[in-house]
C-alpha beads as a LAMMPS data file, in Angstrom:
LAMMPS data file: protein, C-alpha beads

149 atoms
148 bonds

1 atom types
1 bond types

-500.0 500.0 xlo xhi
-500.0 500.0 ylo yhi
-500.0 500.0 zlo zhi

Masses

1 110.0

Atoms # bond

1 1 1 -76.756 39.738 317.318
2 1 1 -75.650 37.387 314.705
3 1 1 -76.663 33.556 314.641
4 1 1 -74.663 30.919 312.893
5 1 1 -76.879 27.351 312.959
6 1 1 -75.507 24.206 311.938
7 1 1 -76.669 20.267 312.067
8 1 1 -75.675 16.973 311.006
9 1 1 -78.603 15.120 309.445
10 1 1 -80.026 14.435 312.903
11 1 1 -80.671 17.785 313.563
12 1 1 -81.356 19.103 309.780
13 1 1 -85.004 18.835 309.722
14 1 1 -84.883 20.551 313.597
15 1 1 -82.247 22.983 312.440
16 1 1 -84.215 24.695 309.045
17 1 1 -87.105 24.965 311.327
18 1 1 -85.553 26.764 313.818
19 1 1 -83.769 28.616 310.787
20 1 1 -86.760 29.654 309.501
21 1 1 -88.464 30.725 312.754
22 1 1 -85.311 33.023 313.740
23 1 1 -85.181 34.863 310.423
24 1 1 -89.071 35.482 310.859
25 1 1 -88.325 36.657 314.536
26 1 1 -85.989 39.299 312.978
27 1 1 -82.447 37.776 314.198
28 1 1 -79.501 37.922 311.488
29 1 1 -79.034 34.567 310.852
30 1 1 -76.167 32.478 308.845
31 1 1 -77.096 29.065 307.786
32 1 1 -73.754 27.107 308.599
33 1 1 -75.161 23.824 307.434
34 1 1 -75.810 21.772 304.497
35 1 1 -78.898 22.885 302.294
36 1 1 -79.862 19.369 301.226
37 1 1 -80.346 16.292 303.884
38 1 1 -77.351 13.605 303.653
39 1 1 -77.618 11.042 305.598
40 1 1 -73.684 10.442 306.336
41 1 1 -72.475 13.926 307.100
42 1 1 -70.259 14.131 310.121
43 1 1 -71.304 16.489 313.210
44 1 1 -67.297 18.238 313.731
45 1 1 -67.540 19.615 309.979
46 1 1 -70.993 22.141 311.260
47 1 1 -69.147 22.502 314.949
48 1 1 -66.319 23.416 313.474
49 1 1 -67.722 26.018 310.692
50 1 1 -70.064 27.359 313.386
51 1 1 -67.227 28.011 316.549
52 1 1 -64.751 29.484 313.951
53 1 1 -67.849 31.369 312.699
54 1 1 -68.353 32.692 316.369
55 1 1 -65.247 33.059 317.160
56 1 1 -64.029 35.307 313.820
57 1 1 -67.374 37.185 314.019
58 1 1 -67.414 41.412 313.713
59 1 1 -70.504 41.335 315.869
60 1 1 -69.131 41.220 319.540
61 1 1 -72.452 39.066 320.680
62 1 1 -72.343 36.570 317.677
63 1 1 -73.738 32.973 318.749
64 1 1 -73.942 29.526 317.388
65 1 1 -76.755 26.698 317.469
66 1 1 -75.713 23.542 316.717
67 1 1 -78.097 20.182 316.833
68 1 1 -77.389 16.945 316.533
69 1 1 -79.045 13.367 317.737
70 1 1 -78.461 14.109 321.504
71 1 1 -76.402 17.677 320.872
72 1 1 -73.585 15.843 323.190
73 1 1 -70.793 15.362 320.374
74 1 1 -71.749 18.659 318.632
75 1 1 -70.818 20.471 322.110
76 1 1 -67.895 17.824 322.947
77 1 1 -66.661 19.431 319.336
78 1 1 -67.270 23.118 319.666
79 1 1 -65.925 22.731 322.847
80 1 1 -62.556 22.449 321.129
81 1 1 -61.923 25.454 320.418
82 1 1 -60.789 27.841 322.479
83 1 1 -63.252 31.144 323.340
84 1 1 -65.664 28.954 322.906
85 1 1 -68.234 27.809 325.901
86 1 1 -71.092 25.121 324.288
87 1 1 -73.591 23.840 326.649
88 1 1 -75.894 21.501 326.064
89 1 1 -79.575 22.700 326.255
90 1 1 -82.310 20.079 327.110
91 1 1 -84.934 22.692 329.164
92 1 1 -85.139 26.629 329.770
93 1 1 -82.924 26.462 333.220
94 1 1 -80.155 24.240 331.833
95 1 1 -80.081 27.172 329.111
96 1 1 -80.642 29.923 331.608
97 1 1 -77.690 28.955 334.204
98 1 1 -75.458 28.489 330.411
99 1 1 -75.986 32.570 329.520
100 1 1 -76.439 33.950 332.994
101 1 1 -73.297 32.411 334.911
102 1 1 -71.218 31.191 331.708
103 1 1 -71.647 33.700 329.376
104 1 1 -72.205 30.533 326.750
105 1 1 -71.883 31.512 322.910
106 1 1 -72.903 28.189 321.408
107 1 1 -76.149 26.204 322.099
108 1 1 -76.170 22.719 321.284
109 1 1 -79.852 20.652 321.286
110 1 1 -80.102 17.254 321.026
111 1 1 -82.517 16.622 317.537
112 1 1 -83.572 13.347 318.219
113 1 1 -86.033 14.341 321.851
114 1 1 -86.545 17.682 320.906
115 1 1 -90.041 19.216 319.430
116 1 1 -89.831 22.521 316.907
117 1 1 -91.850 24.300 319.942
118 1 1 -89.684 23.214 322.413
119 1 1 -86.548 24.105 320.662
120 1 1 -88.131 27.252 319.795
121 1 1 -88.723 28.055 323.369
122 1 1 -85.297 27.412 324.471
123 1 1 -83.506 28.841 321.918
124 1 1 -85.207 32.275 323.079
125 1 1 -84.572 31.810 326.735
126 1 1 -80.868 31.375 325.611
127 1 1 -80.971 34.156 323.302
128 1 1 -82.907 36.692 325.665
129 1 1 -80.817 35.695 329.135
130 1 1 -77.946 38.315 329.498
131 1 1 -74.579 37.638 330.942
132 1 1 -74.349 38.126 334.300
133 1 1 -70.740 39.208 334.342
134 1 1 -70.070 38.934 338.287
135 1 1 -66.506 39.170 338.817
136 1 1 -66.356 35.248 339.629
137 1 1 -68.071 34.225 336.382
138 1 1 -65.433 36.530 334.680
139 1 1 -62.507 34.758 336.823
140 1 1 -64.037 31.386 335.929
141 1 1 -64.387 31.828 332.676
142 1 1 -60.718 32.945 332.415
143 1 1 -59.606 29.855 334.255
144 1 1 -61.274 28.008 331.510
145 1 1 -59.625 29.757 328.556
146 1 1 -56.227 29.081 330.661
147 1 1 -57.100 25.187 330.249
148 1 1 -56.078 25.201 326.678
149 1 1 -52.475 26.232 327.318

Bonds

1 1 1 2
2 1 2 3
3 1 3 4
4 1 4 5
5 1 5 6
6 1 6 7
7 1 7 8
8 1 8 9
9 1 9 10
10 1 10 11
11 1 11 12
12 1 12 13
13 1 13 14
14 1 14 15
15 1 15 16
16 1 16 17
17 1 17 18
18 1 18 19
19 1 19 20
20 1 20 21
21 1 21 22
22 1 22 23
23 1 23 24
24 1 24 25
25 1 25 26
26 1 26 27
27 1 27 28
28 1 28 29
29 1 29 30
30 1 30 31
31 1 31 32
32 1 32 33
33 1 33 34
34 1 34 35
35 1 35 36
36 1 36 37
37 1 37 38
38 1 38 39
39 1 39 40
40 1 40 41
41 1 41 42
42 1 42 43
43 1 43 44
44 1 44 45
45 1 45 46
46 1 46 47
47 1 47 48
48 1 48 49
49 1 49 50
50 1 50 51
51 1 51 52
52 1 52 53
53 1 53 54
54 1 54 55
55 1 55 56
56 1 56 57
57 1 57 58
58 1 58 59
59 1 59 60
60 1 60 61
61 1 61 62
62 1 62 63
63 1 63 64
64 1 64 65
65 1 65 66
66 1 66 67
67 1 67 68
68 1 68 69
69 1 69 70
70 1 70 71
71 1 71 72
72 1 72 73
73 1 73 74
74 1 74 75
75 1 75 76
76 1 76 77
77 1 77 78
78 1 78 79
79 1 79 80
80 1 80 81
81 1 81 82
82 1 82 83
83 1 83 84
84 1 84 85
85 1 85 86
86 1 86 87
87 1 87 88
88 1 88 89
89 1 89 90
90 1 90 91
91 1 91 92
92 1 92 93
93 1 93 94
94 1 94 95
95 1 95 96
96 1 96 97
97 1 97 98
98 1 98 99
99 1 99 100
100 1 100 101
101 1 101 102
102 1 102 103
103 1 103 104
104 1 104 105
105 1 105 106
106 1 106 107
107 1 107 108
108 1 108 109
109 1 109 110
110 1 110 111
111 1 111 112
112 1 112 113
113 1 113 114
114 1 114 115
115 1 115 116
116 1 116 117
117 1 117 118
118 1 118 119
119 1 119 120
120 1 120 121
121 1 121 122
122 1 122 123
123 1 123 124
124 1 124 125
125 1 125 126
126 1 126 127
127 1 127 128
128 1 128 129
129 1 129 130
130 1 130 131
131 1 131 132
132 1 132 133
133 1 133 134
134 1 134 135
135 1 135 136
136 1 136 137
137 1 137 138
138 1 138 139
139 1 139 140
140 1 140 141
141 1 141 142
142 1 142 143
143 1 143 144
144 1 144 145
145 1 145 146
146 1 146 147
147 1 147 148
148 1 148 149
């Protein structure tokens, strides 16, 4: 599985720390962020790098994190785009429900309430919690890619 991670400067401290903790976990992760902190960044520039990221990805399980003060307008942005299904994740059954009924591809945590450990904690419940793929989380996601049109 391939990660692509990306924060504004609310989430950048949050975001090399969970960087850092993935890579030493063994996942293939691509930093989609900036490499030094600025403090006026703007949050659609990472959502945006991060869903196409996803979206254009060889690896047919590819995922995105995303962080930002409250992770609301990073997943308001990813959202965007279509293929893509961004949930917010604030405990380990928000994140859960996301993967098991949703099939979500892009985690978005909110920087500013989150601690490293929790983040790290989530982040693995949403990586490790398979797809369910009953036939009416399959129809509902479809009726959500038909939105778009």
């Amino acid at each position: 599985m391939k990660i692509y991670i990306g924060a504004d400067h609310n989430g950048f401290e949050l975001k090399n720390n969970l960087y850092r903790y993935l890579v030493s976990a063994g996942y293939d992760v691509v930093n989609d962020g900036d490499t030094i902190f600025k403090p006026e960044d703007d949050y659609p520039v990472f959502a945006s790098k991060v869903a196409q990221d996803v979206l254009s990805s060889s690896d047919s399980d590819s995922r995105g994190i995303l962080l930002c003060g409250s992770g609301q307008g990073m997943c308001i942005a990813a959202n965007r785009f279509k293929g893509i299904r961004a949930c917010l994740g604030y405990d380990r059954g928000s994140v859960r429900s996301a993967r098991n009924d949703d099939d979500s591809n892009i985690l978005c945590l909110p920087a500013k309430i989150m601690t490293s450990n929790d983040a790290h904690i989530i982040v693995e419940t949403w990586l490790n919690t398979p797809f369910a793929g009953a036939p009416r989380y399959n129809r509902r996601i479809k009726e959500i890619d038909q939105l778009s049109h």
